[in-house]
C-alpha positions, 0 to 999 in steps of 0.5 A: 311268870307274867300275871294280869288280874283285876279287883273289883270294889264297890266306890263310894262317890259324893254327890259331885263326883257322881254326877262327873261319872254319869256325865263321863260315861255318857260322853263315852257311850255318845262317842262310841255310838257316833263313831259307829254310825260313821263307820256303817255310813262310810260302809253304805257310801263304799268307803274304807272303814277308818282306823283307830287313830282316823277315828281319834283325828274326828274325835278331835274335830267333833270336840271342836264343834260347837254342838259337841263342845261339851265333850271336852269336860270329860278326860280324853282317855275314857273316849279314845278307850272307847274308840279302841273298843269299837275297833276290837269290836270290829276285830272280834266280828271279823274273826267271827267270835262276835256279832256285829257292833251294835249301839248302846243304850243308856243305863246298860253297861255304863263305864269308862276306863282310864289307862293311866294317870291314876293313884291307888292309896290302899290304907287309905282305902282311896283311889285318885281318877283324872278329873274325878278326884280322890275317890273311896272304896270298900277296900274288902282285899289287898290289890297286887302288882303294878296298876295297868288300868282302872275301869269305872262301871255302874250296876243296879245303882252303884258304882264299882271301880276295877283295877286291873295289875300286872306282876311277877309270879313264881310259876307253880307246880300243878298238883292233881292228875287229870280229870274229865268234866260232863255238864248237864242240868239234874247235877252241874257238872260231874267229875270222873271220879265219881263226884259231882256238883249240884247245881245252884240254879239261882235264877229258878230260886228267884223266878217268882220273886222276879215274875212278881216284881215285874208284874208291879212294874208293868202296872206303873206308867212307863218312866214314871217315878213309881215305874223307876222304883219298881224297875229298881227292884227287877234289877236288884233282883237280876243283880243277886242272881248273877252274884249268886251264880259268880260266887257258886262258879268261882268256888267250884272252878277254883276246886277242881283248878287246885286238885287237878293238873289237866282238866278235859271238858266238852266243847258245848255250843252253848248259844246253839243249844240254848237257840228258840225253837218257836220258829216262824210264821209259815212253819210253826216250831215244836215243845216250844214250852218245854225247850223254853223251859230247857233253855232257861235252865242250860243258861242258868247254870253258866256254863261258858262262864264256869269253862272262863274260870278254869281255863285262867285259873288252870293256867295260873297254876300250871295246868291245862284245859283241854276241850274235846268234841262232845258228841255222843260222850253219854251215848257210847259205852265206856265198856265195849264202845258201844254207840247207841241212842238206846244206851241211855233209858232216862236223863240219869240211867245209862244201859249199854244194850250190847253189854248190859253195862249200867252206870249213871249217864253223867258220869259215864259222860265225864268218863268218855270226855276223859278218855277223848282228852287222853286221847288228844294228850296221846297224840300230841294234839294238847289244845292251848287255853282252852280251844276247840278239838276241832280248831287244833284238828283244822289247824295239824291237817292245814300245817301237814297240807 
């Protein structure tokens, strides 16, 4: 089996070698934020959006033109690699699994990527990047396989390098049986089996220290020294919160991918459930703090990152994740059937009122998820990678049609 993985370490870069990659990547953002406002104006004139290999021909001739001529001191790679990245871009927004492609913005998502034409010397914890040189790293593990490609990115002041590999795997024999998972806010996520995890909210440990650093900022004068300092920090702040909250998925995702063959999970909308509900100028919004406040907290646990996880990490053991419709998992009494709003007294209690079955409510929903996804087992319907319940649906009735 085919494996494509990447490793991420810290670079460490001299003084030139910085310099070229903040001018590399500014070229990158330059050209994807020119190609993009020419694709929209080809779009207001009611011509054809051009295609990948139009986009490179203007690329070709903007570096010919005496106001862009600087973008030939950056390698072609990472500029054409951005042209591929709007055209995905497009690709995903037609498809609808994204919004529209929108500019970039300096300081926020800084990178580039090469394709090829680079050497990796791990005892000598080096890596070499056309027209960069011989780079540095943090060798902190060793990379396997074959190099595909190299990404070049900034965060919080540092630059990483990420090297993406290729190669061949035995293919494993999952271990475990199947299990059901049900997210929510007062645990993590709870298992059918009966265990859980506690959530790490990360962001809610540090929301004071973040709420002060911010204030410090708002003092300063916009982009003045001392303003640079304070953001420096917010953004360290912000940086240690993911990293937290990566660290914590990463270990609970790569549990429960190793003990279970198949794992059914609830196919939550996560940007609808995390919408604003202030509303607008003519009808005001209602508990516009509380579900702020509940927002917040559905965000913090990550949950559409921690479903990422295991949907690749089941696959590279064999496994499967099947995603089933969440609707009413911890409303319906996994004793008699019962659906009811009035099943669940509080956040955590659950009460059927035909029957008097009691249990905790997560855990009666992992329990209900677990017996949709043998459902879909049962008949046939293994949803692939993780996909939606309803998409499989859509798709037998459209075959059968």
């Amino acid at each position: 089996m085919e494996r494509l993985q990447a490793f991420k370490f810290e670079l460490q870069p001299n003084g030139e070698q910085q310099r070229n990659m903040r001018r590399f990547a500014g070229s990158c953002r330059f050209v994807f934020n020119k190609a993009l406002a020419l694709q929209q104006e080809r779009r207001e004139q009611g011509e054809k959006k051009l295609s990948y290999a139009g986009l490179c021909k203007v690329l070709t001739e903007w570096k010919a033109q005496p106001e862009t001529i600087w973008l030939k001191e950056t390698h072609s790679q990472p500029l054409q690699q951005k042209l591929k990245d709007l055209e995905r871009a497009y690709v995903n927004f037609f498809e609808k699994r994204a919004d529209f492609p929108r500019f970039k913005k300096k300081g926020m998502g800084d990178s580039f990527r090469f394709p090829q034409g680079c050497k990796l010397e791990q005892t000598n914890s080096r890596i070499f990047l056309p027209k960069l040189g011989w780079l540095r790293y943090r060798n902190s593990r060793p990379v396997l396989g074959d190099v595909c490609n190299v990404t070049v990115s900034q965060s919080g002041g540092k630059w990483f390098v990420s090297i993406q590999t290729r190669r061949e795997v035995e293919t494993e024999q999952p271990q475990g049986g199947i299990v059901g998972l049900d997210m929510g806010i007062a645990r993590f996520t709870t298992l059918s089996d009966g265990s859980h995890y506690d959530p790490l909210n990360s962001f809610k440990k540090h929301q004071q220290r973040l709420k002060r650093y911010q204030r410090r900022m708002a003092r300063k004068v916009k982009f003045s020294a001392n303003w640079k300092k304070a953001k420096a920090k917010v953004t360290q702040v912000h940086i240690d919160i993911g990293n937290a909250r990566k660290d914590y998925l990463h270990k609970a995702s790569t549990i429960i991918s190793q003990n279970h063959a198949i794992v059914c999970i609830e196919d939550l909308q996560i940007r609808n459930m995390s919408k604003s509900s202030k509303g607008n100028v003519e009808q005001h919004g209602k508990k516009v703090a509380q579900k702020s406040g509940l927002n917040r907290s559905i965000l913090d646990q990550g949950w559409g990152e921690f479903r990422r996880q295991l949907d690749y990490k089941l696959a590279w053991r064999g496994g499967h994740l099947i995603a089933v419709p969440p609707h009413n998992t911890s409303r319906t009494c996994p004793a008699c059937g019962h659906v009811s709003g009035e099943n669940r007294q509080t956040q955590a209690k659950f009460e059927c009122v035909e029957c008097g079955y009691e249990n905790n409510a997560d855990y009666v929903g992992a329990i209900n998820v677990l017996e949709r996804g043998q459902r879909l087992l049962a008949c046939g319907e293994l949803a692939q990678s993780g996909r939606s319940a309803k998409q499989e649906l859509a798709e037998a009735s459209q075959a059968q049609a």
